[in-house]
N, C-alpha and C positions, 0 to 999 in steps of 0.2 A: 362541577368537575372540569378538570382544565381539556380543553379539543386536542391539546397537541397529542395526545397520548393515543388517540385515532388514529392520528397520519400514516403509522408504518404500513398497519396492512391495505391501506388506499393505495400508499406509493407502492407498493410490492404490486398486486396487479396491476397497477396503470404501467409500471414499467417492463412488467412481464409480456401486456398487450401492444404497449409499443414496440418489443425490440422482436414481435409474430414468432422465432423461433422460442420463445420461450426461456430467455436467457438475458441474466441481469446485470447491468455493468457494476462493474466493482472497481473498487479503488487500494491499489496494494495487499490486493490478498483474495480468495476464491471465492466463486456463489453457486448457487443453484442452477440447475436447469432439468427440464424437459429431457430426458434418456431413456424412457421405453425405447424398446424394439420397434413401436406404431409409429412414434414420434421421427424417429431416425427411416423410418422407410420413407412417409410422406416428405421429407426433408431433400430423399434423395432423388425421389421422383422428380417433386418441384426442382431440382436444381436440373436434371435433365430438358425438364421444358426450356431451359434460358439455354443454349447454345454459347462459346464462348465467341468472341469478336475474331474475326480474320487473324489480325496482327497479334493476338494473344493463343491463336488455336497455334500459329505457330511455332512458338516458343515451346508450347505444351508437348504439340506432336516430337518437338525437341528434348524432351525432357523423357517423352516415351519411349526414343529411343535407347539412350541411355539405360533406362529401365531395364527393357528387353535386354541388354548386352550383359547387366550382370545379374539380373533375376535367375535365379532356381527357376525351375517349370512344374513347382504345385497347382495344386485348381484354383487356388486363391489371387492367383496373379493377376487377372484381369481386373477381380474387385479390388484389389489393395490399387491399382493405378486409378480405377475409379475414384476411393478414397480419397486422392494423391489432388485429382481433377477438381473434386468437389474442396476442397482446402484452399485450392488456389485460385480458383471464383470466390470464394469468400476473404480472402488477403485483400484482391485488387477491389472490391466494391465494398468493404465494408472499410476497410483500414482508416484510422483517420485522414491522412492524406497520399495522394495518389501515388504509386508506385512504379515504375518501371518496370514494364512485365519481361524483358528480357533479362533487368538485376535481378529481377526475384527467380526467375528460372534458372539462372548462373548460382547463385548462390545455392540454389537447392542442388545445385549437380557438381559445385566443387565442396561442398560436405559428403557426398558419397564417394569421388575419389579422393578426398583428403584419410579415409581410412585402405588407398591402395589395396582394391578386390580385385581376385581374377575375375574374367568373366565367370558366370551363371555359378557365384560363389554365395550371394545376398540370399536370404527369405526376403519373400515381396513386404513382410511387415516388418524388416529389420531396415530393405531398402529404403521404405517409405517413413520410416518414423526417422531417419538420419538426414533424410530429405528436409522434411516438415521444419526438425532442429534448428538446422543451418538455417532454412529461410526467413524463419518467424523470429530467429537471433539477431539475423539481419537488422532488422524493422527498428526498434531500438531495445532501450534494456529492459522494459518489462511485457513486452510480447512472448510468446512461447508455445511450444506443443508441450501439451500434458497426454503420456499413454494412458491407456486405461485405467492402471490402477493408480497413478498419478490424480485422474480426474475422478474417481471414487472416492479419493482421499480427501479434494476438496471438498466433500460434501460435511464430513466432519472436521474439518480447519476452521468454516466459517461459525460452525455452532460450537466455537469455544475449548473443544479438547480432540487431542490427534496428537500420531506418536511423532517422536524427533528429538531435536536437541534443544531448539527454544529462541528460535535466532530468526530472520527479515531480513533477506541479503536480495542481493544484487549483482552485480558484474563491472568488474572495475580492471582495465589492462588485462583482461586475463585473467583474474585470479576475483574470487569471493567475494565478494565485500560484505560488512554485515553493515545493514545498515541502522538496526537496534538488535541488540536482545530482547528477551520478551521476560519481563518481571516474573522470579518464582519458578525459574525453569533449570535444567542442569544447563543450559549454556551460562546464563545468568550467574549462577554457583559459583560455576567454576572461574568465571571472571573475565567471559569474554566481553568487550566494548563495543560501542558504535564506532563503525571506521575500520576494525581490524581487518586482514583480508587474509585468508585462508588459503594457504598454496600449496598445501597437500594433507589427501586425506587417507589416513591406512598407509602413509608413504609411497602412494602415489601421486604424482602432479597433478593437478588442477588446470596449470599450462594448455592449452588447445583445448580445451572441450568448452561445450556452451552451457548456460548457466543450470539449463534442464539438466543436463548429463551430469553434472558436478549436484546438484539437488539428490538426484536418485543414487549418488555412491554414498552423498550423507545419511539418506533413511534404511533403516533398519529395523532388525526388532528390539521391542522395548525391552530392557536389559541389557543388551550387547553393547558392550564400549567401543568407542570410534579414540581414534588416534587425526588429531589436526597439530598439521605445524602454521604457525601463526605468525604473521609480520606485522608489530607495531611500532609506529611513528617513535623515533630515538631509541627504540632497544634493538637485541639480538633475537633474531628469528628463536623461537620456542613451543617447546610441544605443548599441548594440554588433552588431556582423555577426560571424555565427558560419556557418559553411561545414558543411552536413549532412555525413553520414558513416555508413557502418553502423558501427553502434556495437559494440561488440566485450566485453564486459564481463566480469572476471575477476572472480567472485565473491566467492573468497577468497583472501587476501595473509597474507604472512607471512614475517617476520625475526627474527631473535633482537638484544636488548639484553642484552648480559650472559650471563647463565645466564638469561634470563628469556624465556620466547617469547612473542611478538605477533603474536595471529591479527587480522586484519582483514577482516570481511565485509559489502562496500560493499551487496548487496543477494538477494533469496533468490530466485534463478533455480533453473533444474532442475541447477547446476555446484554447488551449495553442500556436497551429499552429498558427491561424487569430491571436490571442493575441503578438505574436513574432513579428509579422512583423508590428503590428500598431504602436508597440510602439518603434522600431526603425526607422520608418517614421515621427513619434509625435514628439521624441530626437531632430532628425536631423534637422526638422522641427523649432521645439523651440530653439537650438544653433545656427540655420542658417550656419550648416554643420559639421563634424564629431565632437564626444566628444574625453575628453582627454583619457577616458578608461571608462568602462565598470564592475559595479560591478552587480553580478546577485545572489540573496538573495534567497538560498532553506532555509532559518531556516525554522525549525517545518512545513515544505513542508511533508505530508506521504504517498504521492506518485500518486496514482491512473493509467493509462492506457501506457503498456510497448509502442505503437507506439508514445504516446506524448512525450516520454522521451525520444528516440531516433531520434526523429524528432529535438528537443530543441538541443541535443548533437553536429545535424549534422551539424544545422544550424552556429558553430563557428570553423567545423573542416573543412578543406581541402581534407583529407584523413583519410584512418588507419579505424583500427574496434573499435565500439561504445559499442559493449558488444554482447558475445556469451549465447547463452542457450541451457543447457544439462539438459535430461531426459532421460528414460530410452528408450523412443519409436522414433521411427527416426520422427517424427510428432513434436514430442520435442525437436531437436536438429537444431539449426539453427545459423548463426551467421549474424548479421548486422553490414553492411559496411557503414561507411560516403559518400555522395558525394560532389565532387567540390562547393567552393563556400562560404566563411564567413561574416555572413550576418553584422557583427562589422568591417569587412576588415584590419583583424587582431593590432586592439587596445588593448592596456593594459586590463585583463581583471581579476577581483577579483569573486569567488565563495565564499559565504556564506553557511555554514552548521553549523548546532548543533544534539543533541543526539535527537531533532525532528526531522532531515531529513531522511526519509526513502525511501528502494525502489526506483521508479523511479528518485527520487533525488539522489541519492547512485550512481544508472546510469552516469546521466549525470556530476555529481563532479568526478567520478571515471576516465570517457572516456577524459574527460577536464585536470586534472591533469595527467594522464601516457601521455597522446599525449603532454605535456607542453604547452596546449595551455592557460592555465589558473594556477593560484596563488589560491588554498583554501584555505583559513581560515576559522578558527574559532574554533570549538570542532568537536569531532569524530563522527560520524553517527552513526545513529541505528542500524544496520546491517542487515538487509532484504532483504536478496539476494535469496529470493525465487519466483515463477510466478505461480500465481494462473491461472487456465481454468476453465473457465463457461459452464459446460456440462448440457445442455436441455435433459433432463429425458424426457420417455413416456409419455402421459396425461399431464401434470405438472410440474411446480419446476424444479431444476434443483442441482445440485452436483457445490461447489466452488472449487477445488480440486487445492493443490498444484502440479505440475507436473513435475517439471522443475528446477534446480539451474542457474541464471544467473551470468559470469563470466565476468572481465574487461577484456580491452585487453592488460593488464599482463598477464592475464590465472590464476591470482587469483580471487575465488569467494569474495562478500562479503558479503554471508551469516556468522552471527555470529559472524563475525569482525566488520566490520565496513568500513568507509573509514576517513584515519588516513589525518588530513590538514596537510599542508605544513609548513603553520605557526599557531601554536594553541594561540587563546586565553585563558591566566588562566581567569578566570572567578570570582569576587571575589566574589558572592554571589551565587555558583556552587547551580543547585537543589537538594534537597536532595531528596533521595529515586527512584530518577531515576534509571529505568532500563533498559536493550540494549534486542535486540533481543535474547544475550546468555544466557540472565535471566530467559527469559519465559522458563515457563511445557510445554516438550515437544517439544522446541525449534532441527528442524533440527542445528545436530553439524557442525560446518568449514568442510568445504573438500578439497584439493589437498595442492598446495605447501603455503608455507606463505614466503610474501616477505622479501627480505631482512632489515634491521630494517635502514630508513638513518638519517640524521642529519637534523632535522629541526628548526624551530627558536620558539622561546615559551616567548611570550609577557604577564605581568599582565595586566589585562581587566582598574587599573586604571592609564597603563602609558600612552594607547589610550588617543588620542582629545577625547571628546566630540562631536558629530554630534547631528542634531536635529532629532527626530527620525524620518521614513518617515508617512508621510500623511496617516491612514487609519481611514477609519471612524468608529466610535465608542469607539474609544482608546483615554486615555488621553495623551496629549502632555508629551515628554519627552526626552531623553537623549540617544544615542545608540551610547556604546563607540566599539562597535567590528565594525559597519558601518565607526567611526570615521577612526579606524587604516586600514580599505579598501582605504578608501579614500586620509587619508595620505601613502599610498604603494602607488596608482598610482600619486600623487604628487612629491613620493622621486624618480621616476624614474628608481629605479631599488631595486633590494631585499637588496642588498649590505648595499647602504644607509641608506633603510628602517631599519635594523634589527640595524645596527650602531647608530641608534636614539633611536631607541625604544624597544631594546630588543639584547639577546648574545645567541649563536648556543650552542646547547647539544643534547646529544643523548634523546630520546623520552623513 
């Protein structure tokens, strides 16, 4: 029996044990934690033993004023600044990198008069969670406060279904961005793209709010229709109504072309494990014993939970590390190792990416390509090489907080790079307006070395076959020439061949 298929729940507690609260870093999208009542008292105790620093009590007693002037005078007020206090020890000491405790105090106080209150006009939990907003939006684009029922919701995001429209956005100028649909969802239906940016929803602006506040006008109840006006690259701004739904998400798809099998994993829920292994039993099954090769499709994949991505990575490596993570707190610094065992038993194997694959897709194209267990194509990834923690706040809600930069095992990150394919598809109808992770406000910059630049091979999208595209429902039938040139790679037998047919070597 292959060991990789152990690892998850090793790394779930190892990682649960390291990050002491009880809470797992994630990568584009929510996890679990520790939220008893018990958990949340001892949390706030401990955080009272630790006293804040001179130069930071300052800021705070700064911040408490503030408070005081337009707080209501319920009995709640003293705990909600508490809450306020305990949030912002945890910004300055766990963040990935260090903060200016007087930006971080400003910022949390010019999002409370940027909604112009009178004084003693705020609930303490309306002052405090407008506070949190502002600050944690600061930070860059995928840190955040989630309220309560925000942070309830993640509990069912990550295990695969939760209600919404079906879309992986982020924050661009101000306005939405999505940065995938999610296969098989009413966003997806209705025809929204990676790249589009959402500037009013219900016919209100989008304009000045932060990415949480714009998240919570999008969710509703499943059935209710939402009205977005939508800006795409060359057209005129356009509505689209999409009908919420609990979303239902099948992690991983899988057909055979040929002799050749095509895994498809739209995103890395807690389903991607059971998902791996059914559908190379299903393969194997339906060819009546192994395939010629193995192509495994991240497009527009934006990522969701760092152990399913390193579970997906281990399952085709033998050995070697799958990707390290650095932060600034030893809680944060951790590396994961492959174990024995490839679950394809080392067949030809194609990876699919494009400038939708993020995060935990970055992951495992990265770990696949430096180990050469695998051939990437297609386009360059988003570059998201950051790992969010879901830290459980006192009383409620909890802090998304980036903490961490994950690095491949080159020891380059690919935060704000990207990860560069081996063979690129030109793409003849490239999107316009797309942008990578080094686009966004706010965007953490690249850190340490940058690899060397090598020679890879660069195909036009229409010297590719033709494949038919794969089976998903909802989509109209069609044409998928980057799938074609996967499929003709592992037919020509080696890159050699491959690139002598269909393409000539240059520098990138």
């Amino acid at each position: 029996m292959n060991r990789w298929r152990r690892s998850p729940q090793t790394l779930l507690i190892a990682i649960g044990l390291l990050l002491g609260m009880a809470v797992l870093p994630t990568i584009a999208g929510c996890t679990q934690g520790v939220t008893s009542p018990i958990s949340r008292v001892i949390q706030a105790v401990g955080d009272r033993l630790h006293p804040l620093p001179a130069e930071a009590q300052v800021e705070y007693d700064r911040f408490a004023e503030v408070f005081a002037k337009y707080v209501t005078d319920p009995e709640d007020a003293e705990e909600r600044l508490g809450y306020f206090e305990f949030a912002f020890k945890r910004i300055r000491t766990s963040y990935v990198k260090s903060v200016d405790d007087k930006t971080l105090i400003d910022t949390a106080i010019s999002g409370i008069e940027k909604k112009k209150p009178k004084p003693a006009s705020l609930s303490p939990a309306e002052l405090v969670e407008t506070a949190l907003d502002a600050m944690t939006a600061s930070l860059d684009p995928h840190s955040g406060y989630l309220n309560a029922q925000e942070f309830n919701e993640s509990f069912v995001h990550t295990k695969g279904e939760f209600g919404g429209l079906g879309i992986e956005v982020t924050m661009e100028d101000g306005l939405v961005k999505v940065v995938a649909p999610i296969e098989d969802t009413p966003a997806a239906r209705a025809g929204m793209l990676s790249g589009d940016l959402i500037v009013k929803v219900d016919g209100g602006a989008i304009k000045g709010l932060t990415l949480a506040q714009a998240v919570r006008r999008m969710r509703g109840r499943p059935g209710a229709p939402i009205k977005l006006l939508v800006r795409r690259a060359d057209v005129d701004d356009f509505e689209v109504t999409i009908v919420r739904a609990v979303i239902k998400v099948s992690a991983v798809r899988w057909q055979t072309f040929g002799r050749v099998g095509y895994v498809r994993v739209s995103r890395f829920s807690e389903r991607v494990e059971t998902g791996i292994v059914k559908a190379f039993a299903s393969l194997r099954s339906e060819l009546g014993g192994e395939p010629d090769g193995i192509v495994l499709d991240l497009r527009n994949n934006p990522g969701g939970l760092l152990d399913q991505s390193i579970v997906l990575a281990d399952a085709f490596l033998e050995k070697g590390e799958v990707v390290s993570v650095r932060g600034r707190t030893p809680e944060n610094r951790r590396s994961f190792k492959s174990t024995s065992g490839d679950i394809a038993s080392g067949l030809p194997m194609i990876v699919l990416i494009n400038g939708g694959s993020a995060s935990a897709s970055e992951i495992v194209a990265s770990a696949l390509k430096v180990h050469g267990r695998a051939t990437v194509m297609g386009g360059k990834s988003f570059g998201k090489g950051s790992v969010q923690t879901i830290i459980p706040l006192p009383v409620e809600g909890a802090l998304r907080l980036t903490t961490a930069l994950y690095y491949g095992p080159d020891g380059n990150t690919i935060q704000a790079r990207g990860v560069e394919p081996n063979i690129v598809i030109e793409m003849d109808d490239k999107p316009k307006g797309r942008k990578r992770e080094a686009d966004l406000p706010g965007a953490i910059p690249a850190a340490g070395a940058v690899a060397a630049a090598k020679q890879v091979a660069r195909i036009p999208e229409k010297a590719c076959p033709a494949a038919d595209a794969p089976r998903r429902t909802g989509r109209e039938p069609g044409k998928d020439r980057v799938l074609g040139c996967a499929l003709a790679f592992i037919k020509a037998e080696s890159r050699e061949k491959f690139i002598a047919a269909y393409g000539s070597r240059q520098q990138m």
